[in-house]
Residue frames as a rotation matrix with the C-alpha (Angstrom) as fourth column:
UNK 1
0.578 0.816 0.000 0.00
0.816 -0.578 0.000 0.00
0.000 0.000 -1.000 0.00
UNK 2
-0.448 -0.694 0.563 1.34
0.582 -0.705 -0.406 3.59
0.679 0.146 0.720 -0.64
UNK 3
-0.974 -0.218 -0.070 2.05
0.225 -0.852 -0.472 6.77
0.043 -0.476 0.879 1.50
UNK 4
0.266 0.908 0.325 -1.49
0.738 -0.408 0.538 7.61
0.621 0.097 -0.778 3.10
UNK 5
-0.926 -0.173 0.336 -1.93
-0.129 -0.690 -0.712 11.02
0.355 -0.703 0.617 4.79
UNK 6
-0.247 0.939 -0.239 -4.98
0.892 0.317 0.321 11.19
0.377 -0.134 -0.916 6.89
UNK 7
-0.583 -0.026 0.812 -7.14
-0.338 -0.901 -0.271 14.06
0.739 -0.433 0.517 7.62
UNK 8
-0.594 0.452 -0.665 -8.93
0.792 0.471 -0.388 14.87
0.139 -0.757 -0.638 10.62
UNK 9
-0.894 0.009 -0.449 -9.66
0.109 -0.966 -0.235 18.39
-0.435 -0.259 0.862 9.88
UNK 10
0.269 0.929 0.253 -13.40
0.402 0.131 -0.906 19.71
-0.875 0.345 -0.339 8.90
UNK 11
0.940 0.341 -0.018 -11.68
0.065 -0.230 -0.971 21.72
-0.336 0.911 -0.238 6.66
UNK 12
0.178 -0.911 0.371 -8.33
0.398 0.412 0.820 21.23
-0.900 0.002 0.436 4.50
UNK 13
0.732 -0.245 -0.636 -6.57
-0.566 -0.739 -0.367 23.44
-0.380 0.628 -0.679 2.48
UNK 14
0.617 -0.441 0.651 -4.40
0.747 0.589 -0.309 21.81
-0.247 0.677 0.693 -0.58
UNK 15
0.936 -0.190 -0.298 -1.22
-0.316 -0.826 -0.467 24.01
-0.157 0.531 -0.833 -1.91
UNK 16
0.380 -0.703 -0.601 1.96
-0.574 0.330 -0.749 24.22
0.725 0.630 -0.279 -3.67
UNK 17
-0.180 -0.601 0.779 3.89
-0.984 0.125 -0.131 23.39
-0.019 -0.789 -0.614 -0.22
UNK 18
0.151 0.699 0.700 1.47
-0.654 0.601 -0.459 20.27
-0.741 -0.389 0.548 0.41
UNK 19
0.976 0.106 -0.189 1.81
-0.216 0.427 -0.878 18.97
-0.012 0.898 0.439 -3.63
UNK 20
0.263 -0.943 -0.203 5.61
-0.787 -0.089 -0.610 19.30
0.557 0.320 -0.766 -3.10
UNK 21
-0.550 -0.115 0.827 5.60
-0.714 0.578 -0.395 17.37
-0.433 -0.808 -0.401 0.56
UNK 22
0.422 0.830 0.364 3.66
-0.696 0.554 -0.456 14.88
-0.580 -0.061 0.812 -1.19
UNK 23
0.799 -0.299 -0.521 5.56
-0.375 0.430 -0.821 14.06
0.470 0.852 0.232 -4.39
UNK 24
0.063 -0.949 0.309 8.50
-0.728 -0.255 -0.636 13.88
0.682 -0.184 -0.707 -1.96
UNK 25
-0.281 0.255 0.925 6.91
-0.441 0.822 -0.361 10.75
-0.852 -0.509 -0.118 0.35
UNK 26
0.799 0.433 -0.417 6.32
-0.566 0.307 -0.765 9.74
-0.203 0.847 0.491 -3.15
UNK 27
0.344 -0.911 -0.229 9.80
-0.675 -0.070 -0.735 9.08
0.653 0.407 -0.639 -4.01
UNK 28
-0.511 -0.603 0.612 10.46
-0.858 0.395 -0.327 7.28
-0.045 -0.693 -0.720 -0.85
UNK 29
0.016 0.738 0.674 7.88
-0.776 0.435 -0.457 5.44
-0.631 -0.516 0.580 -1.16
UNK 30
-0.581 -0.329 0.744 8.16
0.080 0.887 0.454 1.31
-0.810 0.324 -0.490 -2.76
UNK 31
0.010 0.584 0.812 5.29
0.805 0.477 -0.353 1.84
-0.593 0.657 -0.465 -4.58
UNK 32
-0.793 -0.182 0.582 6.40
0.527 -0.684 0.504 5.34
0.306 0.706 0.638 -6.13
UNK 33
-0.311 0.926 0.215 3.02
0.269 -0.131 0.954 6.95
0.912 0.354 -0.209 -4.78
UNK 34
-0.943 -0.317 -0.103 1.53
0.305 -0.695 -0.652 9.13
0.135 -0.646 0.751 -2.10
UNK 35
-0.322 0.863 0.389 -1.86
0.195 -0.342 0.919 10.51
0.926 0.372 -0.058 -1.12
UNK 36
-0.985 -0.075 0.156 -3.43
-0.036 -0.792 -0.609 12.89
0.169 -0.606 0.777 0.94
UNK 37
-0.481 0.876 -0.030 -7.13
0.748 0.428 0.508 11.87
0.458 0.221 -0.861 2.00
UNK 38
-0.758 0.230 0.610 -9.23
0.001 -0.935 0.354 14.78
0.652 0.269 0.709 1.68
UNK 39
0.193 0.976 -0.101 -12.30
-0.457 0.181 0.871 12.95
0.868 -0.122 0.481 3.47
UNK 40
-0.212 -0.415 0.885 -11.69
-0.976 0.045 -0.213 12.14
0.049 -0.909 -0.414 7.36
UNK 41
-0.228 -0.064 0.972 -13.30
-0.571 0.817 -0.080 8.31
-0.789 -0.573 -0.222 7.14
UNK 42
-0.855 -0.487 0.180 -13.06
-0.285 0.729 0.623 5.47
-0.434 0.481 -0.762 5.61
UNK 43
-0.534 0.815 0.224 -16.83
0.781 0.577 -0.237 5.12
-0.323 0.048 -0.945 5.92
UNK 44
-0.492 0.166 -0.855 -17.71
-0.370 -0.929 0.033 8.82
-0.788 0.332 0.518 4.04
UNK 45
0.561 0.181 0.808 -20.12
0.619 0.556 -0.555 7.83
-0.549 0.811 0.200 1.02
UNK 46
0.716 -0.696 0.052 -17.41
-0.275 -0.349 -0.896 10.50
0.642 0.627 -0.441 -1.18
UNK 47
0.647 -0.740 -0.183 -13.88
0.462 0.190 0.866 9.49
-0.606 -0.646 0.465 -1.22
UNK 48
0.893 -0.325 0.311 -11.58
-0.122 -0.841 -0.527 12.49
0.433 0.433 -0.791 -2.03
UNK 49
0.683 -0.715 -0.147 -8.04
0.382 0.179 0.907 12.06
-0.622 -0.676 0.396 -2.24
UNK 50
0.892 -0.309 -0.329 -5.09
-0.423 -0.321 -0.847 13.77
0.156 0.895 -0.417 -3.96
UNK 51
0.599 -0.609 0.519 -2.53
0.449 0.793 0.412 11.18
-0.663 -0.014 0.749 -5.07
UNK 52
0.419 -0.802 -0.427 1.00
-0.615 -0.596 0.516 11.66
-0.668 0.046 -0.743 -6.22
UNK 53
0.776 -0.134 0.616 2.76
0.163 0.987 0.009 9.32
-0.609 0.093 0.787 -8.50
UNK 54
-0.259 -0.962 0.092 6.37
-0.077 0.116 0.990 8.85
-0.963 0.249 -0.104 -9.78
UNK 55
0.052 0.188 -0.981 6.87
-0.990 0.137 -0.027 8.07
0.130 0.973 0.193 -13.41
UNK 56
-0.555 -0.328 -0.765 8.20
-0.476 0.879 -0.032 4.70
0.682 0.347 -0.644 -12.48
UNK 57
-0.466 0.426 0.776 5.09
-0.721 0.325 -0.612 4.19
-0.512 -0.845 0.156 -10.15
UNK 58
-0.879 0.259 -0.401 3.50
-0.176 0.606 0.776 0.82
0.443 0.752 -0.487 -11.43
UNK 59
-0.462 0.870 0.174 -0.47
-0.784 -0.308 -0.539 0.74
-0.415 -0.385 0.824 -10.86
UNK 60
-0.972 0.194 0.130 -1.88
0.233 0.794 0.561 -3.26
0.006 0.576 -0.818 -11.93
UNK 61
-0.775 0.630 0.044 -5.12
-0.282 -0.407 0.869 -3.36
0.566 0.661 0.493 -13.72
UNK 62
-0.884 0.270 -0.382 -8.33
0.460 0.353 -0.815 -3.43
-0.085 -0.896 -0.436 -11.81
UNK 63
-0.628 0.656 0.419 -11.29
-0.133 -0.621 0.772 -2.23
0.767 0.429 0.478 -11.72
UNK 64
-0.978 0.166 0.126 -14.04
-0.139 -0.071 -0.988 -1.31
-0.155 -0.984 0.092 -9.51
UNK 65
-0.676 0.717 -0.171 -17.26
0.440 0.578 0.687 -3.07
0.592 0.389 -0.706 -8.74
UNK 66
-0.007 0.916 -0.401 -19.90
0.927 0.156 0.342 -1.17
0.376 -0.369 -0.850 -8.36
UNK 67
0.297 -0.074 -0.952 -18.63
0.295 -0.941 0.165 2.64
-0.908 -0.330 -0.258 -8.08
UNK 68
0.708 -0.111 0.697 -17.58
0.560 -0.514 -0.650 5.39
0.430 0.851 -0.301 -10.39
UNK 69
0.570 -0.734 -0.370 -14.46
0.650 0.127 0.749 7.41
-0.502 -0.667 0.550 -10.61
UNK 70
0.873 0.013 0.488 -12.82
0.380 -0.646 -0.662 10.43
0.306 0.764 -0.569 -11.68
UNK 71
0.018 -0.998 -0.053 -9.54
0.932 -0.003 0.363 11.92
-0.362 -0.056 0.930 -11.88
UNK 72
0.956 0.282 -0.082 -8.74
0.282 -0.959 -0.012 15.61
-0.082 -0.012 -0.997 -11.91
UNK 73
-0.027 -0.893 0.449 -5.07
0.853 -0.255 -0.455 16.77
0.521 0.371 0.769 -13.45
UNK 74
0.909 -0.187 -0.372 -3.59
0.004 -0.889 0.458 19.09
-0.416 -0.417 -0.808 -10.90
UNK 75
-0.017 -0.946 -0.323 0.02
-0.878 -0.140 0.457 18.23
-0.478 0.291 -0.829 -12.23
UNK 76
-0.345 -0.925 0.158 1.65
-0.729 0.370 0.576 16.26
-0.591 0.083 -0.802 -15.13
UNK 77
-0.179 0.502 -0.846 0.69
-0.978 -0.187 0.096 14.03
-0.110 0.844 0.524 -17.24
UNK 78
-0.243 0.386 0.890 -1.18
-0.536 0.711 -0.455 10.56
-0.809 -0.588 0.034 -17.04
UNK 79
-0.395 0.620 -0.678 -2.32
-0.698 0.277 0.660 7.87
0.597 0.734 0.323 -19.68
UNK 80
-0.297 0.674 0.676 -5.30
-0.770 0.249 -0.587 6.16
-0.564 -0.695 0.445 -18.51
UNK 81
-0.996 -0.059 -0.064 -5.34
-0.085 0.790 0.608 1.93
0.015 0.611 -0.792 -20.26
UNK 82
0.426 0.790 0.440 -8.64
-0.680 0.601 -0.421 0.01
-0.597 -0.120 0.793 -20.77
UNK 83
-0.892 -0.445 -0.079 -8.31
-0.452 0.878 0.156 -3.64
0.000 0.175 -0.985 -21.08
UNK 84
0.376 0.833 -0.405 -11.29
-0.611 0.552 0.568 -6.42
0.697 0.034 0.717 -22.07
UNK 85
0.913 0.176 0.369 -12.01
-0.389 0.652 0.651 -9.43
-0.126 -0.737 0.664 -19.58
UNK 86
0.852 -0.524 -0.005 -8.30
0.347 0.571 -0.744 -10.74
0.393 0.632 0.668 -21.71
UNK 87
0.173 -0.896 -0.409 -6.12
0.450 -0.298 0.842 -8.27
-0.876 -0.330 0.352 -20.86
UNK 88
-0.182 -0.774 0.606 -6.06
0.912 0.098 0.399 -6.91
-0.369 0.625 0.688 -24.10
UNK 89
-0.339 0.430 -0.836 -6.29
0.156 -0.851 -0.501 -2.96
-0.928 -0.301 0.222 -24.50
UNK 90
-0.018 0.769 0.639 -9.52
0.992 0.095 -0.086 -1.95
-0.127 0.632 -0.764 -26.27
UNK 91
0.671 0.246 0.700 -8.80
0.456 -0.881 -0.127 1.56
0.585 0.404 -0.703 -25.75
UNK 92
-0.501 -0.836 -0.225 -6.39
0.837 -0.402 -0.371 4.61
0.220 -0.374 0.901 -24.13
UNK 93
0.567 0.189 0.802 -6.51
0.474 -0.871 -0.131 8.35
0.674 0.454 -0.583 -23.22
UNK 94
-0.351 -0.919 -0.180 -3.98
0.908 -0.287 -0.304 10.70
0.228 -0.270 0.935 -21.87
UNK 95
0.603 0.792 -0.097 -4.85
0.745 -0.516 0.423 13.28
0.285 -0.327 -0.901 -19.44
UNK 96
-0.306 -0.952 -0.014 -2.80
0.864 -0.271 -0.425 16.45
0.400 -0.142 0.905 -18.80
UNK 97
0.014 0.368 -0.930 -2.53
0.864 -0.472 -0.173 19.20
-0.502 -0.801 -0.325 -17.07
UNK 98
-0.965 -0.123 -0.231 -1.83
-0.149 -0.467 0.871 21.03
-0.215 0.875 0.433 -20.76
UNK 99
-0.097 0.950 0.296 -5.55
0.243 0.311 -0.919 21.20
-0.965 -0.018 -0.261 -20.78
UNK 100
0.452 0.212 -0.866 -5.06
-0.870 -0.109 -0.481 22.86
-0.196 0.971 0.135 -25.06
UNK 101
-0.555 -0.738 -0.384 -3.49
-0.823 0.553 0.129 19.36
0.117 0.388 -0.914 -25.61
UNK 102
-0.611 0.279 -0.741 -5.50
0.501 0.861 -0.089 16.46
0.613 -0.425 -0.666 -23.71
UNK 103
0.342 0.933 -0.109 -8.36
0.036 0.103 0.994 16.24
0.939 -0.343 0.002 -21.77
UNK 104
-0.714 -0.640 0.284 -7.57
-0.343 -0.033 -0.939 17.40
0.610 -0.768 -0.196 -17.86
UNK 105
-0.248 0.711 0.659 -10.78
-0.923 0.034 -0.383 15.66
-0.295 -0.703 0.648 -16.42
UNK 106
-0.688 -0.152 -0.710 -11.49
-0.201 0.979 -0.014 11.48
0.698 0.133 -0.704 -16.49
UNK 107
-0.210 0.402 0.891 -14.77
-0.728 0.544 -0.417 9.59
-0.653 -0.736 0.179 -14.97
UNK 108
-0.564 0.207 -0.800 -15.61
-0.288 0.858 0.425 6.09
0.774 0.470 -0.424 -15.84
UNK 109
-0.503 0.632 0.589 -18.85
-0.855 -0.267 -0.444 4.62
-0.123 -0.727 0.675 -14.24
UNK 110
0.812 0.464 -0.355 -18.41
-0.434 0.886 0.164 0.79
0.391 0.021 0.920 -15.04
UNK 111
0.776 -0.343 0.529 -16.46
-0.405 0.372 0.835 -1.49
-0.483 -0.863 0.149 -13.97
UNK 112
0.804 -0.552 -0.222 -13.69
-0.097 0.247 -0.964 -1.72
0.587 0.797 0.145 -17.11
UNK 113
0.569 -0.748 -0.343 -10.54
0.534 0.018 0.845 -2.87
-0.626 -0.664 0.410 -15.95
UNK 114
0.796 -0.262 0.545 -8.07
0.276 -0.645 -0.713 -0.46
0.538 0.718 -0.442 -16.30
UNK 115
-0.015 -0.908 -0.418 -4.55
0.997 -0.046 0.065 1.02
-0.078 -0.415 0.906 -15.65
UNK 116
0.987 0.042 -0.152 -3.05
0.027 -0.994 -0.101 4.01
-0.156 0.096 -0.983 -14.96
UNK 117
0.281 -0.926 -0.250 0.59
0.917 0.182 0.356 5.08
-0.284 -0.329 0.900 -16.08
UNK 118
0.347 -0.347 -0.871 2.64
0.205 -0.879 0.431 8.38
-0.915 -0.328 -0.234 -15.33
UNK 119
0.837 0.011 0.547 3.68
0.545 -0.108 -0.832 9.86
0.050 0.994 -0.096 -18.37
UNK 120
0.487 -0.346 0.802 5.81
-0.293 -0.930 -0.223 12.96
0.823 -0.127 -0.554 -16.58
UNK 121
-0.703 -0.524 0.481 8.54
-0.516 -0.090 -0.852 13.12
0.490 -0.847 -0.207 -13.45
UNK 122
-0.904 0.384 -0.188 5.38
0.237 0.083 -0.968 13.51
-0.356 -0.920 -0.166 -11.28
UNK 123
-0.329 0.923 0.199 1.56
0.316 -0.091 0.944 13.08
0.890 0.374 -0.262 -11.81
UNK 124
-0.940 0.333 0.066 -0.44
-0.211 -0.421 -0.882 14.93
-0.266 -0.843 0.467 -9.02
UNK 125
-0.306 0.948 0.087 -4.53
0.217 -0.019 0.976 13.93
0.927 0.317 -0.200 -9.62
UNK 126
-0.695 0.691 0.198 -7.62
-0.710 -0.619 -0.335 14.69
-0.109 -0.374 0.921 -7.86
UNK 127
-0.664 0.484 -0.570 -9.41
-0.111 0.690 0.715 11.51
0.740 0.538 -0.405 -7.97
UNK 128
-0.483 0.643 0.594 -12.92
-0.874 -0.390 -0.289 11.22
0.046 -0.659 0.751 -6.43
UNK 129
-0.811 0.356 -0.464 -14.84
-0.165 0.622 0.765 7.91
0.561 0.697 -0.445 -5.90
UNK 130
0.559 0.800 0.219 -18.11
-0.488 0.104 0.867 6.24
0.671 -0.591 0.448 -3.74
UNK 131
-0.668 -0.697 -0.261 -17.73
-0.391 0.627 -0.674 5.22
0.633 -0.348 -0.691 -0.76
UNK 132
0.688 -0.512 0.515 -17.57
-0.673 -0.183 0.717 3.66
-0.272 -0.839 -0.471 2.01
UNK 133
0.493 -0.333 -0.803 -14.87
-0.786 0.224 -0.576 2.48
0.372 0.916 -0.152 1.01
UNK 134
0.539 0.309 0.783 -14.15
-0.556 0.829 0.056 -1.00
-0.633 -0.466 0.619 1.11
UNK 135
-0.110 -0.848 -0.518 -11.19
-0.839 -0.201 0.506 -2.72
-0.534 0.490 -0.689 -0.13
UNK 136
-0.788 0.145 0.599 -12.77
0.191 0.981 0.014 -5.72
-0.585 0.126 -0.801 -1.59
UNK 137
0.562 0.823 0.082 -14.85
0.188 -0.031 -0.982 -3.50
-0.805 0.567 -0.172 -4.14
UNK 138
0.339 -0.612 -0.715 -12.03
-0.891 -0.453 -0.034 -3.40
-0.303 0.649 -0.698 -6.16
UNK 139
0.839 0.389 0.381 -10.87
-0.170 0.852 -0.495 -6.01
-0.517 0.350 0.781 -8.23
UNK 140
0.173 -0.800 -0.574 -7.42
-0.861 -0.406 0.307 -6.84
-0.479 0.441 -0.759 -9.92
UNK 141
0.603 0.672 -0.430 -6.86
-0.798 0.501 -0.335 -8.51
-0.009 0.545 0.838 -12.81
UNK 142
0.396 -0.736 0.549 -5.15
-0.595 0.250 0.764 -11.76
-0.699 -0.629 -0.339 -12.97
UNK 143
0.622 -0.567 0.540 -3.76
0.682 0.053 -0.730 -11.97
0.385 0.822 0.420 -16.42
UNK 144
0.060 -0.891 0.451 -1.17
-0.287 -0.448 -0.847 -9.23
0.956 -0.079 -0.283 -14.90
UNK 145
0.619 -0.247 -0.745 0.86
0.775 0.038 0.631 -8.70
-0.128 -0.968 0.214 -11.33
């Protein structure tokens, strides 16, 4: 599991400082990856979290059963896989914070299995899903590791 911050605060302020201290527990971190939970419990029906991620962070395919999910480009640049039931990718798109270049906004509201990989140094999203969240509503596929 990667770098979690937890809040506790009703309200939480997000800035450059914060995005920097983040990308930086990135780096240390095995899995390349970092994140700052925006939402105080596990059991919140919105889970809000901004996640860091290395370029050489590696993110296996998965998908989620029974929620929707969206990704917000605060930094860097992201391609976002889709894979059939095979493993074999049916489709792609690349989000950026170059918003005259690529799309800087990403929801997906089935359960496609999909990757994410860093494109840039450092990817900073905004990613929002349902909760409560519940690690067994996720799925990973096992045509990869």
């Amino acid at each position: 599991m990667s770098t979690v911050i937890r809040n506790n605060q009703d309200t939480i302020y997000i800035d450059r400082k914060k995005l920097d201290e983040l990308k930086i527990l990135a780096q240390k971190d095995p899995n390349k990856r970092a994140r700052i939970c925006l939402h105080k419990d596990d059991g919140e029906m919105i889970q809000e979290m901004i996640i860091a991620f290395c370029k050489d962070s590696y993110v296996r395919p998965h998908r989620h059963i029974d929620k929707s999910e969206s990704y917000h480009i605060i930094e860097g640049r992201i391609e976002i896989i889709f894979f059939n039931d095979n493993g074999i990718e049916i489709d792609k798109v690349v989000l950026s914070d170059k918003i005259d270049e690529h799309p800087f906004l990403f929801r997906i509201s089935n359960s496609a299995w999909h990757t994410v990989v860093p494109k840039s140094d450092f990817v900073i999203i905004h990613e929002v899903t349902k909760g409560p969240f519940n690690k067994n509503s996720s799925e990973f596929a096992d045509w990869e590791s």
